[in-house]
C-alpha positions in Angstrom: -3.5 -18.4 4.1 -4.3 -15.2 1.9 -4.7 -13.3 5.3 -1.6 -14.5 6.8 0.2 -12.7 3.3 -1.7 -9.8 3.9 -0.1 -9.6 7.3 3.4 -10.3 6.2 3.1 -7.8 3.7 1.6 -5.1 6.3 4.6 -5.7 8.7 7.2 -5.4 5.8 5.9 -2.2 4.8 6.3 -0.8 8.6 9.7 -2.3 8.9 10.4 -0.8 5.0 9.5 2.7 6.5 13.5 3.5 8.3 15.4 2.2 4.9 13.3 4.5 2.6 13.5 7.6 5.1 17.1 7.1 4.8 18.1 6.0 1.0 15.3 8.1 -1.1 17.2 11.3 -0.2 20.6 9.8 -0.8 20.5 10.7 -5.1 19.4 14.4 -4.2 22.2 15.7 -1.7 24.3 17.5 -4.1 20.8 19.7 -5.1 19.8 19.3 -1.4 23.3 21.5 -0.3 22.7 23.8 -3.4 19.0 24.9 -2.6 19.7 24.9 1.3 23.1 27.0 1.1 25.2 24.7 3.0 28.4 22.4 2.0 27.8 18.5 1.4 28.6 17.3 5.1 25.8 19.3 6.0 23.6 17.4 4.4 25.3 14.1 5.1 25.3 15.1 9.1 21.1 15.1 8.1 21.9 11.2 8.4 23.2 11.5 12.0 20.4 13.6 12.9 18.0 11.1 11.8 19.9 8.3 13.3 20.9 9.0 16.4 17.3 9.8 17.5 15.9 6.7 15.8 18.5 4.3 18.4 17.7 6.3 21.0 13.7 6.4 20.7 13.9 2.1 19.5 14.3 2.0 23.4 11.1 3.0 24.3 8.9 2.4 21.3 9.2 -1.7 22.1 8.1 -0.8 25.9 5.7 1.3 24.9 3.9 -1.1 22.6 4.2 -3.6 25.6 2.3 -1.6 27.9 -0.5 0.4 25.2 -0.6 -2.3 22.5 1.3 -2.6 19.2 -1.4 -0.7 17.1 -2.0 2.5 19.2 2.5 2.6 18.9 2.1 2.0 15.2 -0.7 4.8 15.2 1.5 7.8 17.3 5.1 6.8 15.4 3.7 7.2 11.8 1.7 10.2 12.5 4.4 12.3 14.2 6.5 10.9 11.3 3.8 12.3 8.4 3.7 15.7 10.0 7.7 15.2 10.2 7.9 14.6 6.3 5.9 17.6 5.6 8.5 19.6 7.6 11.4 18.4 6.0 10.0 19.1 2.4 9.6 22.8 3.8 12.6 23.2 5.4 14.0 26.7 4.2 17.5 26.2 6.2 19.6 23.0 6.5 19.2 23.5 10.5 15.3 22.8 10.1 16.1 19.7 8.3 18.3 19.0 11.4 15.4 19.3 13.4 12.7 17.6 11.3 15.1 14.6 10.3 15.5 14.5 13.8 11.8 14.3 14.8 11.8 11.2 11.7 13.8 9.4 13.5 12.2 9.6 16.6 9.2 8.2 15.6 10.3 6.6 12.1 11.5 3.6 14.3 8.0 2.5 15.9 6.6 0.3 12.8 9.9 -1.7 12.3 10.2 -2.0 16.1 6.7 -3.5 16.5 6.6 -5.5 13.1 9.6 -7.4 14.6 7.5 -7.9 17.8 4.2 -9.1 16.3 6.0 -11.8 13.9 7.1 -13.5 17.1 3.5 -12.9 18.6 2.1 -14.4 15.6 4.0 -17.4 14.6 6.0 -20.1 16.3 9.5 -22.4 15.8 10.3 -22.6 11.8 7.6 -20.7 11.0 8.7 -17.4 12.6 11.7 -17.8 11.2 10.1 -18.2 7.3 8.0 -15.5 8.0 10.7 -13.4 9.3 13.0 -14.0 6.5 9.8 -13.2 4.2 9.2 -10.1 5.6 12.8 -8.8 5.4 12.9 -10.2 1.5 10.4 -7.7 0.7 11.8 -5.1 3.4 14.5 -5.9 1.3 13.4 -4.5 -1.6 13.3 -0.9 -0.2 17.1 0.0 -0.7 17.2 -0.8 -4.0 13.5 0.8 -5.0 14.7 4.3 -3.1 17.4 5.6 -4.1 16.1 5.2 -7.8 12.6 6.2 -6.6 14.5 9.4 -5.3 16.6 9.7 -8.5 13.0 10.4 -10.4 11.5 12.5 -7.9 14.3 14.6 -7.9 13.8 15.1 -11.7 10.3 17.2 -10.2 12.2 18.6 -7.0 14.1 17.3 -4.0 11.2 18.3 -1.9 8.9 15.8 -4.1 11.2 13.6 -1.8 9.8 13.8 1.6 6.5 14.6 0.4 6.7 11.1 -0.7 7.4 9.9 2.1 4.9 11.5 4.3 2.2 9.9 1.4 4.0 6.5 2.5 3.7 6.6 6.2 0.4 7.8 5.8 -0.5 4.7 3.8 1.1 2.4 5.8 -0.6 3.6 8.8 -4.0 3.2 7.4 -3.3 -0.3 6.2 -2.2 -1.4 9.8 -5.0 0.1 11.3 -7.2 -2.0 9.2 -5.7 -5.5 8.8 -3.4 -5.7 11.5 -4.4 -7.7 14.9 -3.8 -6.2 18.0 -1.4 -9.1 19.4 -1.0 -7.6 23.1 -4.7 -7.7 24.6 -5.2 -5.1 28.0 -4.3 -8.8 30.5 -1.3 -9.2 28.9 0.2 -5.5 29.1 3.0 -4.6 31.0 2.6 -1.3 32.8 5.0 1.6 31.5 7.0 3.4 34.0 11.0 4.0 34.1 11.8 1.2 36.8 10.0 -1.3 35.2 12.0 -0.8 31.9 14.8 0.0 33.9 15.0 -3.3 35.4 13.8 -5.3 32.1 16.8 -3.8 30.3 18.8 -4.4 33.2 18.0 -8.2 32.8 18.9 -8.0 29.1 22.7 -6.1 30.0 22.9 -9.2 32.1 22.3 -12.1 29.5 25.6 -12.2 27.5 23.8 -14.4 24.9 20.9 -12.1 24.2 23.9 -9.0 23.7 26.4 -10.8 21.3 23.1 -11.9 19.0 21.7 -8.4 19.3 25.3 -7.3 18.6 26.2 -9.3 15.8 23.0 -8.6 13.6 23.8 -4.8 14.3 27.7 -5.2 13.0 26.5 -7.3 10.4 24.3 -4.8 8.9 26.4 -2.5 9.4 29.1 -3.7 7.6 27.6 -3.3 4.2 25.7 0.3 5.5 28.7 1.6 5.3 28.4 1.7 1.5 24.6 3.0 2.1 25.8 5.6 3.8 28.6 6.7 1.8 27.1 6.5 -1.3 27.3 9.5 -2.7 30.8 9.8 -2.2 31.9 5.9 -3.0 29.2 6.2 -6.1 29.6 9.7 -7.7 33.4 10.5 -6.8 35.3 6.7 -6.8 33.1 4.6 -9.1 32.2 8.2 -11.4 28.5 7.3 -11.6 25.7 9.9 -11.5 22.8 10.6 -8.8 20.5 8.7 -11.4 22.6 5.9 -11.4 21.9 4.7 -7.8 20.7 1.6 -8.9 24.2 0.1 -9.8 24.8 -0.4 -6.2 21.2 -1.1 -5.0 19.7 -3.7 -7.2 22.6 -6.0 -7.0 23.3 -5.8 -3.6 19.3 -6.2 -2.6 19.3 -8.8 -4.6 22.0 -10.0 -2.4 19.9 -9.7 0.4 16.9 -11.2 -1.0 18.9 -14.7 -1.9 19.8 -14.4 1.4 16.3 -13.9 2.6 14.9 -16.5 0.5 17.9 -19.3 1.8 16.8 -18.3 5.2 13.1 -19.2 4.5 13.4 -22.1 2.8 16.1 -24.3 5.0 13.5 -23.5 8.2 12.8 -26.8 9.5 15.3 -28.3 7.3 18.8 -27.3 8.6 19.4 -26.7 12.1 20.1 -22.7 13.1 23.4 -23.7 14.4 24.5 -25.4 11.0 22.9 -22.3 8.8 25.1 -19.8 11.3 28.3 -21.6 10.6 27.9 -21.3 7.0 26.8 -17.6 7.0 29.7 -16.7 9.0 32.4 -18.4 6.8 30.7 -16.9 3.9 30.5 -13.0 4.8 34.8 -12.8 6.6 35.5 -15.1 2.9 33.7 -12.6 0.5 35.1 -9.6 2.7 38.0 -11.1 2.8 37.9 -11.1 -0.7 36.9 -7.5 -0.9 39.7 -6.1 0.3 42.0 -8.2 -1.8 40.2 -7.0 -5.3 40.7 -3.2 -3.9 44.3 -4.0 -2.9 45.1 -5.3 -6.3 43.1 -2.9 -8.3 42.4 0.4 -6.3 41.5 3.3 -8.5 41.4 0.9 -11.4 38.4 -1.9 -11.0 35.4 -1.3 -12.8 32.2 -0.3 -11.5 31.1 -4.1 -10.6 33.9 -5.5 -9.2 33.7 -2.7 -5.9 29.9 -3.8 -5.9 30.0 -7.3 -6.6 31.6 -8.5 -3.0 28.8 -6.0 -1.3 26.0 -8.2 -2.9 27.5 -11.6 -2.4 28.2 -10.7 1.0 24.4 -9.6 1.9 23.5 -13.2 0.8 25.1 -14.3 4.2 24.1 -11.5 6.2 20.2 -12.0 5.6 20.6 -15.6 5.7 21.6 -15.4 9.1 19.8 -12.1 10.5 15.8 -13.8 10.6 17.7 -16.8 13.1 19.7 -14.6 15.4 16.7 -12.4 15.8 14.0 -14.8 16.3 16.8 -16.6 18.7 17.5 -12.9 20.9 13.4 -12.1 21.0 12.9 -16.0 22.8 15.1 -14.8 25.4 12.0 -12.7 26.8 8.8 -13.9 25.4 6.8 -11.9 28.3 8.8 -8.3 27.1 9.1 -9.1 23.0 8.4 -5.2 22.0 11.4 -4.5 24.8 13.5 -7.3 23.0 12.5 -6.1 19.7 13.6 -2.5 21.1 16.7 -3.4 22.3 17.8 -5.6 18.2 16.5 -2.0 16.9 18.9 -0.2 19.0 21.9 -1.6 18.8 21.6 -2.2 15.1 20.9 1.7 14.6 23.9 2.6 17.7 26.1 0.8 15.1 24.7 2.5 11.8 24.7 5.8 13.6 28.5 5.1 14.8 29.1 4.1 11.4 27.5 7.5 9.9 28.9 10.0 12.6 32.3 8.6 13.0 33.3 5.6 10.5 32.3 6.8 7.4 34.2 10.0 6.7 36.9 8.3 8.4 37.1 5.7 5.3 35.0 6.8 2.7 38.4 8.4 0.8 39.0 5.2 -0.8 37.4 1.9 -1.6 40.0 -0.4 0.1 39.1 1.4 3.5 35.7 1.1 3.0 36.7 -2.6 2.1 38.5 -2.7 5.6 36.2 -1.2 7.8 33.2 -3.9 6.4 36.1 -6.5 6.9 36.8 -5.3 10.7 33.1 -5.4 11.5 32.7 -8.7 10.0 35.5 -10.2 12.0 34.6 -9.1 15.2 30.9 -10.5 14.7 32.3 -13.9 13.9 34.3 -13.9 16.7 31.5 -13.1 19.1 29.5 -15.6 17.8 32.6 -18.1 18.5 32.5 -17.0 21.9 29.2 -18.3 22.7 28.9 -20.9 19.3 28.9 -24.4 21.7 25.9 -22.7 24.5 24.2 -21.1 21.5 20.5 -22.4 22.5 19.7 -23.9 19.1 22.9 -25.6 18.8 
């Protein structure tokens, strides 16, 4: 029992790796564009250059693990990603952050690919799914501990930042090395080569079921990173916080997340999938429903809490629902799980780096935009759900 913990706890700190290489900088932009000599979307484009290498790279790093084993992945990814860290607390031009963010997210993405990959390894039926929902309470925790995390480092300097960040990775690397099993023994490896992963995602492209539940935890997510990743516009300039303030719109909505995380784990077993789904649906479109209406009624006028309040409710039906549409796309292809795996990671950082590059400056002039766009994503998950609700194989 205590060494299944340990192991839950190893795999949420790889997963917890991406969230706090993206939210421990947020606090320290306007100081980041100061000390760099470049103009705020400068920095905020650092995002995209993290981002869009991390969806890209998600595509291998699964396959990868399938064919060398989920430990030597684990021990490449967080490497590259110390020496990465290093870089970007050096960088003397905001073009080497470019570069070194970019090299982050390249190999940033190999722990939470794999940790997905081994919780299926490891457990079975209900008890994946309370494991998973375990691991992503305390991968939960991450978003809100960052930004404040980042708020007191930058009080030494913004560099202190990534420095931390390498000292995490590093950490995290030695832990899985030494308590992590290596799930995929040599008989069981699937040899690497372009066709083969060609064809494997080929298979997956195929299987409409396996896309709308890979799709809808990615739109899901999204939906409320729109608020991470516009943060320091939604926190500083609409709700008139400061950088050390962070934690107004982290804690509550984490804590979101972890209710949700914790529903998840304890109706396992007790509630069918299918029923928990339903309810998690109708929760998120009614509290983003709700959303907009409270921005409509009192934009430029609500207090701090009532623009934060429908982004915590809201993550209590998005993590209930995320540990049971994963588990459900990864049992699709129990021979390829680190390809699976690969394939949830990408399209759920495809849509956060759509949402960065394209959808957030687009809205992030006023909250009832913001409240829109989170209401458009949520709708269009619900509906794909609908569209394959009565074959939905836990149903």
């Amino acid at each position: 029992m205590q060494h299944s913990v340990l192991l839950v706890y190893v795999l949420a700190a790889l997963a917890a790796l991406a969230p706090f290489a993206i939210d421990t900088y947020l606090p320290a932009f306007h100081v980041m564009a100061d000390s760099l000599q470049a103009d705020p979307l400068s920095i905020q484009q650092s995002l995209t250059f993290y981002l869009l290498p991390y969806a890209v790279m998600t595509l291998c790093h699964g396959a990868v693990s399938d064919a060398v084993g989920r430990i030597t992945t684990i021990k490449w990814g967080l490497g590259i990603f110390v020496l990465a860290s290093i870089g970007c607390a050096f960088a003397p031009n905001v073009e080497t952050l470019w570069l070194f963010r970019a090299l982050q997210g390249m190999s940033g993405g190999a722990g939470n690919t794999v940790a997905r990959a081994m919780v299926r390894d490891l457990f079975d039926g209900p008890q994946a799914q309370r494991v998973m929902a375990t691991m992503q309470m305390l991968f939960g925790i991450a978003p809100a501990i960052a930004p404040i995390l980042g708020g007191v480092l930058l009080g030494i300097h913004w560099q202190a930042i990534f420095i931390f960040l390498a000292l995490y990775a590093a950490i995290t690397l030695w832990a899985a090395t030494r308590y992590l099993p290596e799930t995929v023994p040599a008989e069981k490896r699937v040899r690497f080569s372009v066709k083969n992963i060609a064809q494997t995602y080929g298979k997956m492209l195929g299987n409409r079921q396996f896309l709308i539940l890979t799709a809808c935890v990615g739109l899901n997510f999204s939906a409320f990173f729109i608020y991470v990743l516009a943060s320091p516009v939604f926190l500083v300039e609409h709700l008139h916080l400061t950088s050390q303030q962070f934690g107004f719109l982290f804690v509550p909505t984490v804590a979101g997340m972890m209710t949700g995380s914790w529903l998840a784990r304890h109706t396992a077993g007790k509630f069918s999938p299918a029923r928990t789904i339903r309810w998690a649906f109708g929760w998120m479109v009614m509290v983003a429903s709700m959303n907009v209406a409270i921005q409509a009624t009192y934009a430029g006028e609500a207090v701090w809490w009532m623009a934060i309040l429908p982004i915590a409710l809201f993550n209590v039906g998005m993590a209930t629902v995320v540990p049971i549409l994963s588990i459900a796309a990864l049992d699709f292809y129990p021979k390829s799980r680190g390809t699976a795996a690969s394939a949830q990671a990408f399209m759920q950082m495809v849509c956060s780096t759509l949402s960065s590059a394209v959808i957030v400056p687009l809205v992030w002039h006023s909250t009832l935009s913001m409240s829109v766009a989170m209401l458009g994503m949520t709708l269009v998950s619900a509906l794909l759900m609908l569209m394959i609700h009565r074959r939905f194989k836990y149903s």
